[in-house]
N, C-alpha and C positions, 0 to 999 in steps of 0.2 A: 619301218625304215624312215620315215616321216621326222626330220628331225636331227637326223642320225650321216655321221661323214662316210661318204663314201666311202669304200678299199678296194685296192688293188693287191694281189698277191700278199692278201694278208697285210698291205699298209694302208696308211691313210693319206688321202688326199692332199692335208697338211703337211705331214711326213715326207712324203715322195716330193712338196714345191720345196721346202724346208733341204733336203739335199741338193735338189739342182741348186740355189740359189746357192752354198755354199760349193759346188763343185766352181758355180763360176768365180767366186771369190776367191778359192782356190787359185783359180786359172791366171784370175789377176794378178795376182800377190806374182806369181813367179813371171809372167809377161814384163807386169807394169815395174816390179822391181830389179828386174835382172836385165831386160831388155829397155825398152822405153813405152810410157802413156801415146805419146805425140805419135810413133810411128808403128801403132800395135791394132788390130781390124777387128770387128763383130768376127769373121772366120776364123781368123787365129785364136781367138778367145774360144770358140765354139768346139774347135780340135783339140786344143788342149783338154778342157773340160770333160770332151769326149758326149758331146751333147748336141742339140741341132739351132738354127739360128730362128728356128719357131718357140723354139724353149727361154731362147736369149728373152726375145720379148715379151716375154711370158713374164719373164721378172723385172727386165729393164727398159727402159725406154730408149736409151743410147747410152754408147759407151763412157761418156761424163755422168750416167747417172751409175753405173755400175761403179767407175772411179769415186765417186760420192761417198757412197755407198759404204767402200771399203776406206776412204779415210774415215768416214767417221766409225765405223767398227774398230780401227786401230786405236782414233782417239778416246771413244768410248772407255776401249777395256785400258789404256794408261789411266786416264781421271779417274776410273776406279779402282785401279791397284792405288793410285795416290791416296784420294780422298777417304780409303779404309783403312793406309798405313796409318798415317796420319791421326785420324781422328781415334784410332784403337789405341796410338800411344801417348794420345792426351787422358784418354779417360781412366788409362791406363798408370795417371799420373808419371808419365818418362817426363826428363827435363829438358829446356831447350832441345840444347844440341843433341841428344836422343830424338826428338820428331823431326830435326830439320834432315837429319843425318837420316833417317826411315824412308822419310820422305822422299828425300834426294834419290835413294838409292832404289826403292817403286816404281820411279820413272823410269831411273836408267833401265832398269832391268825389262821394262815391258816394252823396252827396245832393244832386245840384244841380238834381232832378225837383221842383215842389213838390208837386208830388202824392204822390207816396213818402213825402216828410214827412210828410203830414197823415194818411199811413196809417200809418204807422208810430208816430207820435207823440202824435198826436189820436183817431183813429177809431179805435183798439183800447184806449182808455181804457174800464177800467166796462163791456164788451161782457158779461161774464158770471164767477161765480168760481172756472171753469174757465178761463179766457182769464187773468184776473189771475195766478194763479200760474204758466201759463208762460211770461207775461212776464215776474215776478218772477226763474223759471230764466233767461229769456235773459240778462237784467242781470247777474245771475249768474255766467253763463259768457264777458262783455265784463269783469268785474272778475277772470276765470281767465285771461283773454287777456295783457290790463295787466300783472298782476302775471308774468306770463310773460316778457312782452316786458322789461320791469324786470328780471327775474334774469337773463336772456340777455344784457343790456345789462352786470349787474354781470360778469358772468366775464368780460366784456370786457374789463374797468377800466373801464367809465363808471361816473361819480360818483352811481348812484341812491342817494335813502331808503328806508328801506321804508315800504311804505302798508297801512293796515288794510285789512279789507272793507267795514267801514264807509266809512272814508273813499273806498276807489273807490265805491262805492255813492251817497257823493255826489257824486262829479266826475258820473259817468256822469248823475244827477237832472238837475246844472246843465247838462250839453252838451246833454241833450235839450231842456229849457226855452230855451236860443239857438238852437239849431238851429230850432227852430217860431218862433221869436219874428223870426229873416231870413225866415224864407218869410212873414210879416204886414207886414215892415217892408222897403219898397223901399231904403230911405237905409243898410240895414245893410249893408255890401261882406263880402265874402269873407277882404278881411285884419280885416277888427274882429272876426268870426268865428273867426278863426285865432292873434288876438291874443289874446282873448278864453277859449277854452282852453287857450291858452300859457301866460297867467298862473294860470288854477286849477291847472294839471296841474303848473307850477313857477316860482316857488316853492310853490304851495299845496301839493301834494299830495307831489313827490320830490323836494322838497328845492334 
């Protein structure tokens, strides 16, 4: 046994933290999204989850790291639906507006929860100013992405500009502010969304 993970009922150790932590991320997503971050408690996360507030801590240390947590899992699987569209239909030789138009539409899509929006977008605004600067990082490394996918694009021969940091800094401002502004607004469709950062992203931003 020396060596060897634990089991319970035939699982494993890892297994069994591996579901709680996910029951509570669960928990979050319909709390923090549908209700509110600000006025949502370790118990109520715990009931919902259907789990106890010994387990809570067992994964989390408090409820801003569980919020953590679950923005960056949202942000995670976006930058990767993006940065695989992308880069599979460069090498893929597509033209321009074939990756921007992939791209554009990755993101959207890996938002089409309104709940994830309003966690991602809304409910980790102002939470605290530990919270603000590693959101600030996450933008951060969505303008490290952009500019990525941009230089892979140029060795291509596609026709990018280059873009400051600044200025990703403000594409990414404006997609967030549409991205929240369809999940308020029923009449906005998916292609005004799509159009929508098509034209910030270019002309505005690559030319």
């Amino acid at each position: 046994m020396n060596g060897e993970e634990r089991t319970y009922a035939g699982r494993s150790t890892s297994d069994r933290a591996r579901e709680r932590r996910e029951r509570f991320l669960d928990a979050a997503v319909e709390i923090f999204g549908t209700d509110c971050y600000a006025g949502s408690s370790v118990p109520q996360i715990c009931r919902t989850a259907g789990l106890s507030s010994r387990q809570f801590y067992q994964e989390f240390t408090d409820r801003e790291h569980l919020l953590r947590t679950l923005y960056d899992t949202i942000q995670d699987r976006a930058t990767e639906a993006v940065a695989g569209t992308v880069l599979d239909r460069i090498a893929a030789g597509a033209d321009l507006e074939d990756v921007l138009d992939a791209g554009v539409r990755a993101f959207v899509d890996s938002f089409h929860d309104p709940r994830t929006i309003r966690i991602a977008f809304v409910e980790v605004v102002g939470v605290s100013k530990t919270f603000e600067e590693h959101r600030r990082l996450r933008r951060a490394q969505w303008a490290d992405l952009l500019q990525s996918a941009v230089s892979a694009g140029a060795e291509r021969g596609l026709a990018f500009s280059t873009a400051s940091p600044l200025q990703w800094t403000a594409y990414i401002g404006a997609v967030n502010a549409t991205i929240v502004e369809r999940s308020l607004n029923p009449d906005i469709s998916q292609d005004d969304i799509v159009l929508t950062m098509r034209t910030l992203l270019r002309p505005g931003i690559v030319g």
